[in-house]
Every structure is written in structure tokens, then in C-alpha cells.
N, C-alpha and C positions, 0 to 999 in steps of 0.2 A: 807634782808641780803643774802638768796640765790641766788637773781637775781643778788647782788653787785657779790657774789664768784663764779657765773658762770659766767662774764662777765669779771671776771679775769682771771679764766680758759680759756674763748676762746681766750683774749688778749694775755695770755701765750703762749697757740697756735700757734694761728699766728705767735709771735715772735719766735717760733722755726722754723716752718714752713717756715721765712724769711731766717734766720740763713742757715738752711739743703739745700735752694734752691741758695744762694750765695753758700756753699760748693761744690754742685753739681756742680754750674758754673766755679768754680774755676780749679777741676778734671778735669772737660771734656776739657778746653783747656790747649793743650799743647807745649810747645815752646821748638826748637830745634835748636838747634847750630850748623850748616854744614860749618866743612872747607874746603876754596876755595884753588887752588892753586895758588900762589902770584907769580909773575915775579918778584916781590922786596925785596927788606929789608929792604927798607924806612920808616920813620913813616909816617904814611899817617892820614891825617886830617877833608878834604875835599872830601864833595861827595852831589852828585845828580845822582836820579835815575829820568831818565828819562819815565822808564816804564817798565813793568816786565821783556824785554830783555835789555836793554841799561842803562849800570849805569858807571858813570865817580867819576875820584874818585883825588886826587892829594894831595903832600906831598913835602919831605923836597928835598935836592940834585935837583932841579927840576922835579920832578916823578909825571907826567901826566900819570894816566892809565884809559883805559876802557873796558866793555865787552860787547859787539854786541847779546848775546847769554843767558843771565841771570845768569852771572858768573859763569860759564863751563869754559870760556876763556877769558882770560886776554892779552890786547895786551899794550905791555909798548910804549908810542906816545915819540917821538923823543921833549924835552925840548926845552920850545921858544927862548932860549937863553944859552949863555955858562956861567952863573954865578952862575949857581946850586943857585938857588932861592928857599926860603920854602915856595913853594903854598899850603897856608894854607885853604883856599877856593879856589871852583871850584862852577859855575854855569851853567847848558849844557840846553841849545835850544832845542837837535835835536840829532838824530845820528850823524852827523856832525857838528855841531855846538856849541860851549861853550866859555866861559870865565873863567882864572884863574887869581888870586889876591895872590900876596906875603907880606908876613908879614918881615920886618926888613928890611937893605937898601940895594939897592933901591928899593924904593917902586913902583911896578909897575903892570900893568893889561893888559893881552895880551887876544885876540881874536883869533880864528879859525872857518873859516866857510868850510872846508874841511876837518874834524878827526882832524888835528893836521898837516895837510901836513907842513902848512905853517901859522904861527902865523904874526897876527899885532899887534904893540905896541901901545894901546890906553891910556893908561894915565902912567904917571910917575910922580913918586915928590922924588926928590932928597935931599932932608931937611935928615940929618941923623937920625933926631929923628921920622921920620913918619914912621908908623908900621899899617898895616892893617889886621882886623882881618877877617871878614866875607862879605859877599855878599850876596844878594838878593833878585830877582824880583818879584813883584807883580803881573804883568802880562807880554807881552811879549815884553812890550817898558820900562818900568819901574821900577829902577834900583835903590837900594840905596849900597851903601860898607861903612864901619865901622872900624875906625879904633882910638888909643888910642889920646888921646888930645894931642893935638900938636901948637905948640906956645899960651897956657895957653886958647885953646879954642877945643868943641870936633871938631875932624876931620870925617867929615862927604861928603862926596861924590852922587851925584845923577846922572843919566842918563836918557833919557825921550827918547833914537833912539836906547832900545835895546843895549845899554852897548858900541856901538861906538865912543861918546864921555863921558865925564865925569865933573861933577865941581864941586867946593866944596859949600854946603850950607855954605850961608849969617850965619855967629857965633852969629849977632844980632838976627836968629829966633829961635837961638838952648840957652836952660838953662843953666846957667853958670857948670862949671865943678865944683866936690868937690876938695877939695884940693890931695886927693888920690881915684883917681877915672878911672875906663878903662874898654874897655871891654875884652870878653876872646876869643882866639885865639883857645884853646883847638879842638873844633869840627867843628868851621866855620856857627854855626849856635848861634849866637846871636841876630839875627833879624827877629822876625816875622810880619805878618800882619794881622789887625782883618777883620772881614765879610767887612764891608765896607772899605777896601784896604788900612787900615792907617797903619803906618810902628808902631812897638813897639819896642825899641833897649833896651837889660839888661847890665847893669853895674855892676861892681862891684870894692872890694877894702874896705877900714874901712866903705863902711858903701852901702848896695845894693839900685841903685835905679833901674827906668825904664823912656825913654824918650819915650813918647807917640804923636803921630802927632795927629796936631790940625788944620785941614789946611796947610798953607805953615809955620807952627811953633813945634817946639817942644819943650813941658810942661813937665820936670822932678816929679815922682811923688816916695816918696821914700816908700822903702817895709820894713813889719815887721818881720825884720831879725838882728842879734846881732854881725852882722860882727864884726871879732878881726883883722886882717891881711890883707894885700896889696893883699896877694895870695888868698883871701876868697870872696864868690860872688856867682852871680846867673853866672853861665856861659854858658847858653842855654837857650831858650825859644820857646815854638812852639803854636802852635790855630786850634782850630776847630772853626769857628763862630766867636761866642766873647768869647769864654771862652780859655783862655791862661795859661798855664802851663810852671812853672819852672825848670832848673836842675841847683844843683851846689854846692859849699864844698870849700873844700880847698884841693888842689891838693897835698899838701905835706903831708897830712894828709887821705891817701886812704880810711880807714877804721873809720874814725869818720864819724856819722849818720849824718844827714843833711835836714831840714825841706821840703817839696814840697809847695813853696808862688803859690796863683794859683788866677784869675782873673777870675768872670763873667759877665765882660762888659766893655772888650778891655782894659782892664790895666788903668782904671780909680780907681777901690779901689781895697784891696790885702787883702787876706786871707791864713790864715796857717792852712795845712793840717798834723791834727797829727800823722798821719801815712806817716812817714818819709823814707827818702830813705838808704837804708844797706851802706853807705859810700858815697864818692863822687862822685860825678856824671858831666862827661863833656857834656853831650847832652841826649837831650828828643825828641821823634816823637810822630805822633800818626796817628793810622790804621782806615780810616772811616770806610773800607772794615769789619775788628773784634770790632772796638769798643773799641781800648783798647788801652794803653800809653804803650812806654818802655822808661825807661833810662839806662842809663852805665855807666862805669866808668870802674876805674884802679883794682875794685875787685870785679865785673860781674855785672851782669843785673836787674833790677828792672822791674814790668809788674802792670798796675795800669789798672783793670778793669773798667769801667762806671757802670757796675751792681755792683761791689764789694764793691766801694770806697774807695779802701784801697791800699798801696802798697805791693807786698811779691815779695822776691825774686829768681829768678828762672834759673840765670848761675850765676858758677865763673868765667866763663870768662873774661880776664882784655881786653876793649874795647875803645876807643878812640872817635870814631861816628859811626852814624848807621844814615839809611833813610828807612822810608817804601814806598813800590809800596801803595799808601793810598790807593787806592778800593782792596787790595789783603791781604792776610794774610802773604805778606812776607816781608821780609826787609832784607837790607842789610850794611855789618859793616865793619868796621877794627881796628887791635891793635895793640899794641908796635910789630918794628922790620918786618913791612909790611905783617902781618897777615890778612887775609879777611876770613869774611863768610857770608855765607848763611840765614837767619833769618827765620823757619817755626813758622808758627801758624796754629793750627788746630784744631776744634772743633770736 
């Protein structure tokens, strides 16, 4: 009996001793919210940081911006066209180099291998109902864009020459569409890739799933989630490895909590983490450099430790997307009315 209640005693222990060292870890890091100064007043959606000084960013009225300098400065790029287009996604090469993708008509993707001097039109589709939400390479030939179903099959887009050309995947290799189903435009990030470079695209709408590549196919695999509404879904997803991380709610609905579905082996099966996010959330990253997840949303920021396992929240800030420099402890954002900032972490 004494050896069973000392051996409860040290397991108590321990369990404190785990408890006070997750606490610890929690204090010590600290995350800051530095505002930038913004050239715009656009909403802005789209971003890639290219590296701790070069981060591109794009939004509604045609509003291409970028900063050369690690956002100290902001230069607004002269729009590839006079149709004030909402580039809802942006994908950048290089200091000079990027591609932007608009959502609603016409739907269209311009190129710049010059800052912005001077844009090409590389793909167009005139269909009034095609809407495109995000883009995304795997590496630096290989390209997919996402956008909502269109003529009763999803609209799916690939590049393999680096985003030069474009075509739609064969609707024979992609899973049939639900009858209310699309993905979200929100952050420009609904398409990630696992360790071994397979696309995973989130859905959402009555009912969340995820299309997983399988080769030259993609297998719909649905998530345990209770979607109610056309406006409700996973509407970001991001990967370290295989393991894949969700964001998302219902945007009409800022402040209702919202599960984190999370995957450890490239979105082949899906678990729910009960430590949920403080409201909705349009976009998730994650920091190799700290080890550690943000999301955001329209009523601040969320911070989901690897040691922790838990989510707590840590700005009000209302945010739209964010990216991190991954080997850094920084990242960077933007929010309603073309707000930017700054993103610190620091232990």
C-alpha cells in the first residue's frame, strides 16, 4: 500500500511538474502586434512573404503591394489592368517576380517578372460564374489555383512552367462536387501540400470536406465537422510534414468558437481538437523557426503551441491573413480597410 501511494505521489508530481513546465512555456513567449504603415484602404487578402525582407501582399480595386525592406515600406505596384479586379490571392517567386489571381469576373491571372513594371495575362476564363479563390506552388514549377465549382464540376487549374501557362484538371480525376460545396476566398490560403508534395484543397459549405491528391486524382475525404450554412467551413489549411492543420467558422458569425480538424498523415483521416478556436477564423500558418501555429480572424488571433497542445488567445486584433518568414519568429498580416502588421514572437 505504501509503495501503490508513493507511486501516486510521484505520478502527481510529475503531472504538476508537466502542467508548471507547459505554463512556463506559455509566459515566456510572447507575441506582438506592430502596425505597419499601409499605402491603402483596400481589403487586402492575399500574401506571400517571400523572406524576412520581401513580402507581397494583394486585394480588392486591384491593390498589388509590396515591401522590399520587411515592412518599414510599402510600395503600392501600378494594377495589371484598368478593371479594379479583387486579387484575392498573390504568389511571389522573387523580389521581382509574382503572380496574382482574381476572384469574380473576369476571372483572370497575370504574371510579373519585373516588380510589377509590367504584367502578362496568363490565363483568363470568361464564364461569369468562375471565381477563383487561392493559389499555390509546390515548388517552383508547380502550380495549382482553386477556385468554386463551375459548370457542376470543381474548378481546378494546374501549371507545371511556374504559372506561365495554365489548364484546367480533367473533372474525371477530381471527386464529384456536394451539391453546396466551395472553397473560401477569405485568405487565399486553402490549399496546402504534404511532405511528399501532394496538393490537399479545403472545402467547405453544409457539409466540410478536403480533396487529397492521389497521383494524378483527387479523392474527397469528408471532415468531422457539423456544418449548418453555405457560409460555414474549413477556410484555410496549412502543413508541417504530414501533419495538417485547419482554420475556419462561419464568417457571419465572428465570435462563435470553432473546432481546430487536424490531420497526421496528409489528410487521409481527421481528428478534432478540443481546444477550439475564440471565433472564426480565415487563415492558419505555422512557424518551423518557434514551433508554433497562429490563426485569425475578424476578432483577433489564436497561438497553438506544439508543446502546449492547446489553443489560447493572444490579440483582438480583427485580421484577415497573415504568413510567417517559417525559419523566423515573424509573420506578417493584414485587416479590414488595408491595415498591415508586423507579427513578433519571441522567447
Amino acid at each position: 500500500m505504501r509503495a501503490a501511494k508513493a507511486l501516486i505521489t510521484t505520478a502527481l508530481a510529475f503531472h504538476l511538474a508537466c502542467v508548471n513546465s507547459v505554463e512556463e512555456e506559455r509566459q515566456k513567449l510572447d507575441v506582438t502586434l506592430q502596425e505597419l504603415e499601409s499605402p491603402t484602404g483596400a481589403s487586402i487578402r492575399g500574401i506571400w512573404v517571400v523572406d524576412s525582407l520581401c513580402i507581397w501582399m494583394s486585394g480588392s480595386s486591384g491593390t498589388v503591394i509590396r515591401s522590399t525592406d520587411g515592412g518599414d515600406q510599402w510600395q503600392l505596384i501600378p494594377p495589371p489592368d484598368e478593371d479594379s479586379l479583387d486579387f484575392r490571392d498573390v504568389h511571389a517567386f522573387s523580389k521581382a517576380s509574382a503572380l496574382v489571381v482574381s476572384a469574380g469576373f473576369p476571372a483572370r491571372v497575370y504574371y510579373t517578372s519585373n516588380s510589377g513594371e509590367d504584367w502578362a495575362l496568363v490565363y483568363e476564363n470568361m464564364d461569369s460564374s468562375a471565381f477563383m479563390n487561392s493559389v499555390h506552388f509546390k515548388d517552383a514549377k508547380h502550380g495549382l489555383i482553386v477556385g468554386d465549382v463551375l459548370n457542376k464540376y470543381h474548378f481546378i487549374l494546374e501549371s507545371k512552367d511556374g504559372g506561365l501557362n495554365w489548364r484546367r484538371v480533367d473533372s474525371a480525376k477530381i471527386a464529384a462536387p456536394l451539391q453546396v460545396e466551395h472553397a473560401f476566398a477569405a485568405s487565399g490560403s486553402c490549399i496546402s501540400t504534404t511532405e511528399n508534395g501532394a496538393y490537399v484543397i479545403a472545402f467547405g459549405g453544409r457539409k466540410s470536406r478536403v480533396l487529397v491528391q492521389e497521383g494524378d486524382r483527387y479523392e474527397a475525404v469528408e471532415l468531422p465537422l457539423n456544418d449548418t450554412s453555405s457560409s460555414s467551413g474549413i477556410y484555410s489549411i496549412a502543413a508541417t510534414g504530414d501533419r495538417l492543420m485547419t482554420a475556419g467558422g462561419d464568417y457571419t458569425q465572428a465570435d462563435q468558437e470553432w473546432p481546430c480538424i487536424y490531420s497526421l498523415d496528409g489528410g487521409k483521416h481527421w481528428q478534432v481538437d478540443t481546444s477550439g478556436y475564440h471565433g472564426y477564423r480565415s487563415v492558419i500558418d505555422y512557424s518551423a523557426g518557434m514551433d508554433v501555429w497562429l490563426a485569425a480572424g475578424l476578432n483577433g488571433v489564436d497561438l497553438y503551441s506544439m508543446k502546449d497542445s492547446s489553443w489560447s488567445k493572444v490579440a483582438n486584433v480583427p485580421l484577415n491573413t497573415l504568413q510567417f518568414d517559417r525559419f523566423a519568429g515573424l509573420a506578417w498580416a493584414a485587416g479590414p480597410h488595408g491595415k498591415l502588421y508586423k507579427i513578433h514572437l519571441r522567447r
